[in-house]
Legacy VTK file of the C-alpha trace (Angstrom):
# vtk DataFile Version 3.0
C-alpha trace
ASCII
DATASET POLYDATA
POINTS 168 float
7.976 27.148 7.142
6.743 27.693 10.799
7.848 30.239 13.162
9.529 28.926 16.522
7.659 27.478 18.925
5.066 26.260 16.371
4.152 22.110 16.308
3.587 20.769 12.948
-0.004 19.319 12.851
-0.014 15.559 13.716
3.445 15.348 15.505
3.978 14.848 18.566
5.596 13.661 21.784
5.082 10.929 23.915
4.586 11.839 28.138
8.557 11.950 29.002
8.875 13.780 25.747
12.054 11.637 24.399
9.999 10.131 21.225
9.009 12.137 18.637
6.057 10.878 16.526
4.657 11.947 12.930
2.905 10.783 10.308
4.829 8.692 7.848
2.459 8.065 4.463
0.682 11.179 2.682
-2.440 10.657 3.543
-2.120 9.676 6.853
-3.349 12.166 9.995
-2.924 11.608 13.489
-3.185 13.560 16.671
-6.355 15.785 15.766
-9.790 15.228 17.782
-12.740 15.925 15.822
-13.830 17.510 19.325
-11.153 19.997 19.246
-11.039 20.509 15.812
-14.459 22.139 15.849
-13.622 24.098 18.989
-10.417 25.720 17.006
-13.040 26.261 14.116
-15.986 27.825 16.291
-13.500 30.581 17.114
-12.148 31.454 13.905
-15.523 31.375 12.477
-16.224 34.266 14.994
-13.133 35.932 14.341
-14.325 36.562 10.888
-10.559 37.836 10.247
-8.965 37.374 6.715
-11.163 34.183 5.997
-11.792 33.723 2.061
-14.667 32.410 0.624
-13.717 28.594 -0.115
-12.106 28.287 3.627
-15.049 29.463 5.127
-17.300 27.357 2.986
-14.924 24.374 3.954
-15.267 25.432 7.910
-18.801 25.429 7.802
-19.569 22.817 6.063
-17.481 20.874 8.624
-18.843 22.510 11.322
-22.433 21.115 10.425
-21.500 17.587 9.251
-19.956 17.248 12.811
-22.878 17.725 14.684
-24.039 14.040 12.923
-20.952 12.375 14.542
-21.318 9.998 16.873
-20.499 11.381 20.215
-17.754 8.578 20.776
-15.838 9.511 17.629
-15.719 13.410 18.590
-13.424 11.923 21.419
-11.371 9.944 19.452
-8.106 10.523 17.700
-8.575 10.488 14.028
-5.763 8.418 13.212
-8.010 5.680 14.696
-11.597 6.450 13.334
-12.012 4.716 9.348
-12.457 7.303 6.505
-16.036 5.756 5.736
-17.183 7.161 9.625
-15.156 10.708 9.840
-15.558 13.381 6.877
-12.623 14.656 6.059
-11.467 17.631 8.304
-10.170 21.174 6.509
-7.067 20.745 8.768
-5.062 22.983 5.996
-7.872 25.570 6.098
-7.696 25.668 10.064
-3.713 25.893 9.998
-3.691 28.605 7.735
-6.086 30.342 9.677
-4.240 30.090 12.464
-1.451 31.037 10.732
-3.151 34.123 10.060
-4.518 34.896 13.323
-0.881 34.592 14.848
0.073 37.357 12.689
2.234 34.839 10.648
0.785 35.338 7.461
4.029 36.575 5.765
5.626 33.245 6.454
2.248 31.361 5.345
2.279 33.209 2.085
6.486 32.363 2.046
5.780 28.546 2.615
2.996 28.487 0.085
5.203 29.676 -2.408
8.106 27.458 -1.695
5.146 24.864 -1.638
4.041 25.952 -5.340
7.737 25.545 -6.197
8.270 21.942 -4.820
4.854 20.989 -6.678
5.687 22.032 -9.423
9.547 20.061 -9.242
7.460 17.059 -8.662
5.465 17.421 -11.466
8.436 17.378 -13.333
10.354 14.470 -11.883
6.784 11.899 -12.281
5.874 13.839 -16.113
9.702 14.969 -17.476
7.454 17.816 -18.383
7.559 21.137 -17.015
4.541 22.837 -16.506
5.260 25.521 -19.563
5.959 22.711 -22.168
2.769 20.602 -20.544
0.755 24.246 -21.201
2.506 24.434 -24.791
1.614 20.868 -25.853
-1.841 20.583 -24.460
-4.533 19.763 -27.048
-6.941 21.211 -25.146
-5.760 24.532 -26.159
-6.973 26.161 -29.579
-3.810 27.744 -30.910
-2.978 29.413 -34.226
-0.358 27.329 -35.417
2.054 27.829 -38.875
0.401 26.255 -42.233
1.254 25.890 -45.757
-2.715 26.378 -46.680
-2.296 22.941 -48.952
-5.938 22.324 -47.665
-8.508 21.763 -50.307
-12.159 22.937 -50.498
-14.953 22.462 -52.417
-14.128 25.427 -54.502
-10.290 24.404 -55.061
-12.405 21.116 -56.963
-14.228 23.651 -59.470
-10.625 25.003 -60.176
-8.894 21.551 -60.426
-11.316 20.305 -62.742
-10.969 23.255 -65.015
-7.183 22.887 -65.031
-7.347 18.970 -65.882
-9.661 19.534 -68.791
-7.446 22.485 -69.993
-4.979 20.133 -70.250
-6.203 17.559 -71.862
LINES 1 169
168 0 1 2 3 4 5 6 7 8 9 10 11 12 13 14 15 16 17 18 19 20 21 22 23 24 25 26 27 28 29 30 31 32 33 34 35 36 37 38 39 40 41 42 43 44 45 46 47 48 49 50 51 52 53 54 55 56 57 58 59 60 61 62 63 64 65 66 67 68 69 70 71 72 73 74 75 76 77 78 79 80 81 82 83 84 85 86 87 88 89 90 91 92 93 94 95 96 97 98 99 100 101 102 103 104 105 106 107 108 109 110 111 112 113 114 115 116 117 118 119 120 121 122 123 124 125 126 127 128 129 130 131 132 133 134 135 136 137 138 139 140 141 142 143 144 145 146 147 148 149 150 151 152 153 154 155 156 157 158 159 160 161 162 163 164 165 166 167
């Protein structure tokens, strides 16, 4: 999904570059300073090139919770800072973005797809639904369905009790 030359977020190498490190649980991050996050984010904010709505709300709304850090943990790696003491950072937002300034945004859109895709495989594989039959079968959803019309109302009773006396 990236181009050449481009480091996945949160790998990296140590100093003589012969161990490669990367995160190995879902929701762990490592290797991003809160510092240098905002930095990266200051810039595209000024950019103001192909940002959408809920990414720049995200950005922003970083941007000012940061300033409430404490000035140690803007230094620190975030791999080593608890959840309770760092806000979560839009690192997805700020890759895209960057994605987008690096005139890669054909091979964003290409990995988002494929990303769709795999999401929707793993849906799947945990449900042994697809997404269609999960749609189809959802009770949620007000559909017109087939019926006989056996249902009785009040005026069906007027008719049933004219009938039963008829035949007696």
């Amino acid at each position: 999904m990236l181009p050449p030359g481009t480091t996945p977020p949160g790998v990296g190498t140590d100093e003589e570059e012969s161990e490669v490190t990367s995160p190995n649980k879902h929701g762990q991050i490592s290797g991003f300073k809160p510092k240098n996050v905002k930095l990266v984010m200051d810039e595209i904010l000024k950019s103001d090139k192909d940002i959408n709505n809920e990414t720049l709300s995200k950005l922003r709304e970083y941007s000012s919770i940061f300033e409430s850090l404490d000035p140690h943990l803007q230094e620190e790696d975030c791999g080593e800072i608890t959840s309770e003491k760092l806000p979560p950072m839009p690192i997805f937002e700020l890759f895209s973005q960057l994605m987008i300034l690096g005139d890669n945004k054909q091979e964003l859109e290409a990995g988002l797809e494929k990303l769709v895709k795999l999401e929707k495989n793993e849906l799947m594989k945990k449900t042994g639904k697809s997404e269609m039959w999960t749609k189809l079968t959802d009770e949620k959803q007000e559909s017109v369905g087939f019926s006989f019309g056996f249902g009785f109302d009040e005026s069906d009773d007027e008719i049933i009790s004219q009938v039963s006396k008829n035949m007696e």
